[in-house]
N, CA, C and O of each residue as an XYZ file, in Angstrom:
448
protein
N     -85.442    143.755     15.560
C     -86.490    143.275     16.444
C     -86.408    144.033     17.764
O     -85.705    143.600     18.677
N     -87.334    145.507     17.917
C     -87.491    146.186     19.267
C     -87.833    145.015     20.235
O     -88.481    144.018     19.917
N     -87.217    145.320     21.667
C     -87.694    144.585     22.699
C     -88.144    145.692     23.591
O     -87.373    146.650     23.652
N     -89.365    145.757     24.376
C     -89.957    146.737     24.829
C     -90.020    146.321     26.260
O     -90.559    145.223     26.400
N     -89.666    146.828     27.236
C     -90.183    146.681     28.535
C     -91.307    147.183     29.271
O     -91.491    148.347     28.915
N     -92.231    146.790     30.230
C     -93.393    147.455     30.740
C     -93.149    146.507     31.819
O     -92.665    145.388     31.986
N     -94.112    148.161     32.977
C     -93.936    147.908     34.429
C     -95.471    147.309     34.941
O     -96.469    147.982     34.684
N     -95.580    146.177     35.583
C     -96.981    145.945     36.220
C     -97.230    147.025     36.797
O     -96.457    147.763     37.408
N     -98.830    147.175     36.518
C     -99.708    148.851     37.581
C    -100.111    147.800     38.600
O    -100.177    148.309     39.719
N    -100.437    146.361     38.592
C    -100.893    145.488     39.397
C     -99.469    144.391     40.397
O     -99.688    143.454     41.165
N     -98.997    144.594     40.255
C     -98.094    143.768     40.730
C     -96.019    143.833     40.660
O     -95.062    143.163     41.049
N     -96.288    145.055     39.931
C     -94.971    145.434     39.752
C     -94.054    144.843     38.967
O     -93.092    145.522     38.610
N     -94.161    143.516     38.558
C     -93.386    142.985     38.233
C     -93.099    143.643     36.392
O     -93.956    144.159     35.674
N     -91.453    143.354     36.012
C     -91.365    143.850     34.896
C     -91.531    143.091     33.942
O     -91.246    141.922     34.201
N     -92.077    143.397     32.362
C     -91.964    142.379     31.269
C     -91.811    142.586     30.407
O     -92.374    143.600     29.993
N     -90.992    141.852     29.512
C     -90.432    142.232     28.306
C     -90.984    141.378     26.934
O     -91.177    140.214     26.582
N     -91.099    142.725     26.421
C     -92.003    141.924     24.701
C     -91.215    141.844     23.269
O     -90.415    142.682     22.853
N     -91.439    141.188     22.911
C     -90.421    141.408     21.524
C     -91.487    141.370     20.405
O     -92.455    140.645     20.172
N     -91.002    142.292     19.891
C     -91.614    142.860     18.411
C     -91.236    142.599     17.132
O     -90.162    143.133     16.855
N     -91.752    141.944     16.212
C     -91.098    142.063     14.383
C     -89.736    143.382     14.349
O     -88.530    143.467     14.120
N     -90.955    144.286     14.764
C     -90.596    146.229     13.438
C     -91.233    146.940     14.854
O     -91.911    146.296     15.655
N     -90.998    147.941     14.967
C     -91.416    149.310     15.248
C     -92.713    149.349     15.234
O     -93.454    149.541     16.199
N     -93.011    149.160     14.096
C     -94.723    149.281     13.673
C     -95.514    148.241     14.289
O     -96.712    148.515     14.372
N     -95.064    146.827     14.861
C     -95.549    145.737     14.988
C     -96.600    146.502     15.980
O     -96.160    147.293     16.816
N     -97.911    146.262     15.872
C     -99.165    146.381     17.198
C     -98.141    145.680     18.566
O     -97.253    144.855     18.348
N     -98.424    146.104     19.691
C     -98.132    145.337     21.104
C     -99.217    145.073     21.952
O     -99.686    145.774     22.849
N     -99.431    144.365     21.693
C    -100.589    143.354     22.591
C     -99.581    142.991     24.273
O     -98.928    141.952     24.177
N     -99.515    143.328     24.914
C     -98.633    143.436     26.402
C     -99.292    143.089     27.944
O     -99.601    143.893     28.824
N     -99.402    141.471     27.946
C     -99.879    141.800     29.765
C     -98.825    141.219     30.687
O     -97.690    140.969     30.283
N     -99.223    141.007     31.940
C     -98.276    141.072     32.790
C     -97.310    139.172     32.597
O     -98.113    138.273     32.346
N     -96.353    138.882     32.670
C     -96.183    137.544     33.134
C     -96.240    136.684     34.123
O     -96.000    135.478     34.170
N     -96.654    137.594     35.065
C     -96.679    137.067     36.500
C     -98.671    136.985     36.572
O     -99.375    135.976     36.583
N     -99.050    138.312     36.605
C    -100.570    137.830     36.891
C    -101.372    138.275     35.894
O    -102.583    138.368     36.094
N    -100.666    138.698     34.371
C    -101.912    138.774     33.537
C    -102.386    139.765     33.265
O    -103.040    139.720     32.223
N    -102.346    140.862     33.843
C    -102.821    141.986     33.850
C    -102.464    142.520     32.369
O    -101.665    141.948     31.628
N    -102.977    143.379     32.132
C    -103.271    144.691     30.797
C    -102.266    145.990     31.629
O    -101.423    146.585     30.958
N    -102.432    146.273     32.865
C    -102.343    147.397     32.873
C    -101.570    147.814     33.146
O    -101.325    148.139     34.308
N    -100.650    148.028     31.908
C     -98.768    148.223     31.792
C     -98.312    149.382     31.588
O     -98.856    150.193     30.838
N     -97.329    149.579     32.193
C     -96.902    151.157     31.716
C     -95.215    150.778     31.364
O     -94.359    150.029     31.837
N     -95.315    151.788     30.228
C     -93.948    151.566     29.916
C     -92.367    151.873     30.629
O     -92.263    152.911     31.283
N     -91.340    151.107     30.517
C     -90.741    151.458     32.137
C     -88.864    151.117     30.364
O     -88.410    150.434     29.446
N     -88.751    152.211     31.165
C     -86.843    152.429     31.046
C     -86.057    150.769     30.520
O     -85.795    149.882     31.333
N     -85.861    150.692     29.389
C     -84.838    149.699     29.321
C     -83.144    150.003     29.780
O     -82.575    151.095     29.775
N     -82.585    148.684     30.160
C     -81.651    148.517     30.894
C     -80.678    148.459     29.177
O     -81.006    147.925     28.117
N     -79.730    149.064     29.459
C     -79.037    149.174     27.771
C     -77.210    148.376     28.684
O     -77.045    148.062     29.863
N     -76.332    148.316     27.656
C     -75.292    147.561     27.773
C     -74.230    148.449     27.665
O     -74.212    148.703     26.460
N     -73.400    149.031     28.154
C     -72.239    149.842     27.668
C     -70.858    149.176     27.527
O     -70.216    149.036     28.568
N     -70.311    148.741     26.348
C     -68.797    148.616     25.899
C     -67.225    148.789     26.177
O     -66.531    149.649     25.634
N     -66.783    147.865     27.082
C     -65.718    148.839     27.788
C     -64.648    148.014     26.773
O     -64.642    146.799     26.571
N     -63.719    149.056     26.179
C     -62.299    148.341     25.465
C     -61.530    147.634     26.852
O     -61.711    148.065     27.990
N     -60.608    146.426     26.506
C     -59.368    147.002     27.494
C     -58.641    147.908     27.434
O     -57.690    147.740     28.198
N     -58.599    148.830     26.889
C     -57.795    149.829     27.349
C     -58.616    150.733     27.689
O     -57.925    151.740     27.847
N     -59.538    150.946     27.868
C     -60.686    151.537     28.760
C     -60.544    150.683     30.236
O     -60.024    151.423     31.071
N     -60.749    149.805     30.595
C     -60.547    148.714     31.847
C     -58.762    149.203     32.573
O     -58.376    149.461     33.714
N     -58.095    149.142     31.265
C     -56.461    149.101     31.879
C     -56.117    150.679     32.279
O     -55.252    150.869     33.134
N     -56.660    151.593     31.783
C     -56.775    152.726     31.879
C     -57.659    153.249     33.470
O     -57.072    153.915     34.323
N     -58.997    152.834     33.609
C     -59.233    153.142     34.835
C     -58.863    152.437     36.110
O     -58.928    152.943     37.231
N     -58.540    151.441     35.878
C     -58.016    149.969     36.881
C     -56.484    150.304     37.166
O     -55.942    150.083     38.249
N     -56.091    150.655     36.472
C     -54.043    150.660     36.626
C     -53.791    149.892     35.372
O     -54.591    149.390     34.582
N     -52.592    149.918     35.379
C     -51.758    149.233     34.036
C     -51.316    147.933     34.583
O     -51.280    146.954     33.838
N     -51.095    147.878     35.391
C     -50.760    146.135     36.025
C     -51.442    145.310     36.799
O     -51.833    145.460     37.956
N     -51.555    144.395     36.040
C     -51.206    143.341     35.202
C     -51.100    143.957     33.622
O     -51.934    144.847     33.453
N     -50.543    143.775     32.830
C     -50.808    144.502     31.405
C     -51.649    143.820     30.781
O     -51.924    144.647     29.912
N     -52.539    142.575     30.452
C     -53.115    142.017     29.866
C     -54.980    141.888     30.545
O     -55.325    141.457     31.646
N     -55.557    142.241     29.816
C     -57.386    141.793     30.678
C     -56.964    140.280     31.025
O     -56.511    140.226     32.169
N     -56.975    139.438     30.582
C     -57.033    138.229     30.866
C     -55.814    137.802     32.742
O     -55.838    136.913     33.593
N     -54.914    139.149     32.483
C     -54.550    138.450     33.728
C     -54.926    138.942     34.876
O     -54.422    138.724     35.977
N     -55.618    139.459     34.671
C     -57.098    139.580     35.995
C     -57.420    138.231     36.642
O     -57.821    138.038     37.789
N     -57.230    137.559     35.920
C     -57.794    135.999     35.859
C     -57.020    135.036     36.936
O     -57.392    134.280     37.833
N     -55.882    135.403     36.451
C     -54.846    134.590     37.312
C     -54.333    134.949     38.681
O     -53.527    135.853     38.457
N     -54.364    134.733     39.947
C     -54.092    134.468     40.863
C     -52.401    134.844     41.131
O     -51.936    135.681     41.904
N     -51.821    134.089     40.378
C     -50.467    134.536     40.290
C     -50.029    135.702     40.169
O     -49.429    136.262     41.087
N     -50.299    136.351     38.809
C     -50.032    137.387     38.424
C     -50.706    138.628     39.612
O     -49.989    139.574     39.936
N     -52.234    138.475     40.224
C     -52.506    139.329     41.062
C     -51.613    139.527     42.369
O     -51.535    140.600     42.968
N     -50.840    138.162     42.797
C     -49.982    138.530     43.477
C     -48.932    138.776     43.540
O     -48.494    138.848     44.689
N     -48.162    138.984     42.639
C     -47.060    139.782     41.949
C     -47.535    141.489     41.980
O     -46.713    142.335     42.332
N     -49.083    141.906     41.531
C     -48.795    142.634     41.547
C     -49.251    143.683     43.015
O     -49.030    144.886     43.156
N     -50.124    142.475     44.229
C     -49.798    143.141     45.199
C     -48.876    142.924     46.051
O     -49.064    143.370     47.183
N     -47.502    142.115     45.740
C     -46.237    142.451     46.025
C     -45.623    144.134     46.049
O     -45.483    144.972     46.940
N     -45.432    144.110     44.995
C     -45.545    145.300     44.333
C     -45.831    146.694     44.815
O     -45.217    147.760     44.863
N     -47.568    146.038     45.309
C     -47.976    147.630     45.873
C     -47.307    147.789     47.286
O     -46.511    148.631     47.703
N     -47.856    146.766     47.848
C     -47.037    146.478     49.381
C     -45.716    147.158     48.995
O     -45.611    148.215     49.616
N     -44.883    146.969     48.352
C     -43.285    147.908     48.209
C     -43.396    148.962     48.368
O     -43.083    149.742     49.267
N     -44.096    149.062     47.016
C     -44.100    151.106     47.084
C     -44.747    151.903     48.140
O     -44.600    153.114     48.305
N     -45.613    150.960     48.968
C     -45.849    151.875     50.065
C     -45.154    151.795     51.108
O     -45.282    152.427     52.157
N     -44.265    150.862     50.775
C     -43.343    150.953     51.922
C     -44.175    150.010     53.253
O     -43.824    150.183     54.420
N     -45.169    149.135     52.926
C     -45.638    148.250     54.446
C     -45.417    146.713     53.653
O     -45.464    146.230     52.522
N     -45.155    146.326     55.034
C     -44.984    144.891     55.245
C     -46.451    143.950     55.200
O     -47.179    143.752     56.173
N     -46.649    143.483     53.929
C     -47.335    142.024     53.706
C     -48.020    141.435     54.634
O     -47.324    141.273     55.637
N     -49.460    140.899     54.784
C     -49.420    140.349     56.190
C     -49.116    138.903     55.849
O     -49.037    138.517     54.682
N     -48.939    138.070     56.962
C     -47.987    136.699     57.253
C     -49.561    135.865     55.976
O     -49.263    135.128     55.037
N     -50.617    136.132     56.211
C     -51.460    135.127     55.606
C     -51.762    135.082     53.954
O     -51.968    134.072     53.281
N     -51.713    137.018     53.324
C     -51.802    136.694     52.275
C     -50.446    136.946     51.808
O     -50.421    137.486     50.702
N     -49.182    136.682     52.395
C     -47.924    136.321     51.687
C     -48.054    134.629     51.751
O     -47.743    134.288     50.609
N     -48.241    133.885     52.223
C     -48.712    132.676     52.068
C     -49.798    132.146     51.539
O     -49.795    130.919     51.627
N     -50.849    132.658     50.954
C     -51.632    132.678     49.727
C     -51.097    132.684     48.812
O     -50.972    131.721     48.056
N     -50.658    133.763     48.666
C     -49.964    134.149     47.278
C     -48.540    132.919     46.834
O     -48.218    132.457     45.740
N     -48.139    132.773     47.782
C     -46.719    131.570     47.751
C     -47.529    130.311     47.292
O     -47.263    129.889     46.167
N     -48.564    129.604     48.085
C     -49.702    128.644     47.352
C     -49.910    128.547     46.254
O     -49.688    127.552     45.565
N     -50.509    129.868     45.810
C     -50.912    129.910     44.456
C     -49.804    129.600     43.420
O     -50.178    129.089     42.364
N     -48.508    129.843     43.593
C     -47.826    130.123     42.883
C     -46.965    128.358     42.364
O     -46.236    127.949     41.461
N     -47.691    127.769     43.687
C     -47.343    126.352     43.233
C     -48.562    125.490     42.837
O     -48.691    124.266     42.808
N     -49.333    126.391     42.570
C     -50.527    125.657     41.688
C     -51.973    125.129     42.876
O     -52.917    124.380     42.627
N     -51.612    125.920     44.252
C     -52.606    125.278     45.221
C     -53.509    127.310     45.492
O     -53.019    128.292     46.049
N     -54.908    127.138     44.790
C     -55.421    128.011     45.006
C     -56.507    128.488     45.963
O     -57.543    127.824     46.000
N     -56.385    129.601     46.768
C     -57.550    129.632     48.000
C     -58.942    129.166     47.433
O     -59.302    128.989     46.269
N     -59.615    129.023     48.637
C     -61.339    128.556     47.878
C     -61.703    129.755     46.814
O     -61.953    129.539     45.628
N     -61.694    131.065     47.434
C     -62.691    132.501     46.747
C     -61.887    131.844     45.251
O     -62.707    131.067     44.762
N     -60.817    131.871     44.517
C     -60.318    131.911     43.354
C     -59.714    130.566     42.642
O     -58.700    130.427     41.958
N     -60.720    129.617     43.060
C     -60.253    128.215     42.498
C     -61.321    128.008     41.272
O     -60.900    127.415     40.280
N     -62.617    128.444     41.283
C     -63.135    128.296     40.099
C     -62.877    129.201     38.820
O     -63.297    128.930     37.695
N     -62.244    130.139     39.105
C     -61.708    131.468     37.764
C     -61.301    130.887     36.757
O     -60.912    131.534     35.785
């Protein structure tokens, strides 16, 4: 089942049609005001990332996609970076990170 997109000549707005087949006729006006006079406009397509596509351009740590997720584990691993560069932590997110770690999470990462 093609899904076809078209651009309003009247109003810009975009709309999308769905078809049986290829062959199906497209009868196409606008959804916003109706119009006929559509031109066909670029579909938006989806590209596939493995995790090891993700762990590969991101860094290797955390080792798992899922521990992206966790709070904990992110601050372990900007412990971590803070080391190897050799700078000192600032006082607020070393105390974030200590929070989290007893189960009390900042607002930005309490719904994850």
């Amino acid at each position: 089942m093609p899904i076809y997109e078209f651009k309003c000549a009247d109003c810009g707005v975009y709309t999308s049609i769905f078809t049986r087949s290829i062959n199906s006729p497209i009868e196409a006006s606008c959804r916003k005001c109706g119009s006929v006079k559509l031109e066909r406009a670029l579909s938006k397509f989806a590209h596939h990332r493995s995790e090891a596509d993700i762990l590969r351009d991101y860094g290797s740590d955390p080792k798992r996609l899922e521990d992206y997720k966790d709070p904990r584990q992110i601050g372990r691993w900007a412990e971590r970076k803070f080391d190897e560069y050799g700078m000192e932590m600032p006082k607020e997110a070393k105390q974030m990170i200590d929070a989290a770690r007893e189960g009390e999470f900042p607002d930005p990462v309490k719904d994850l």
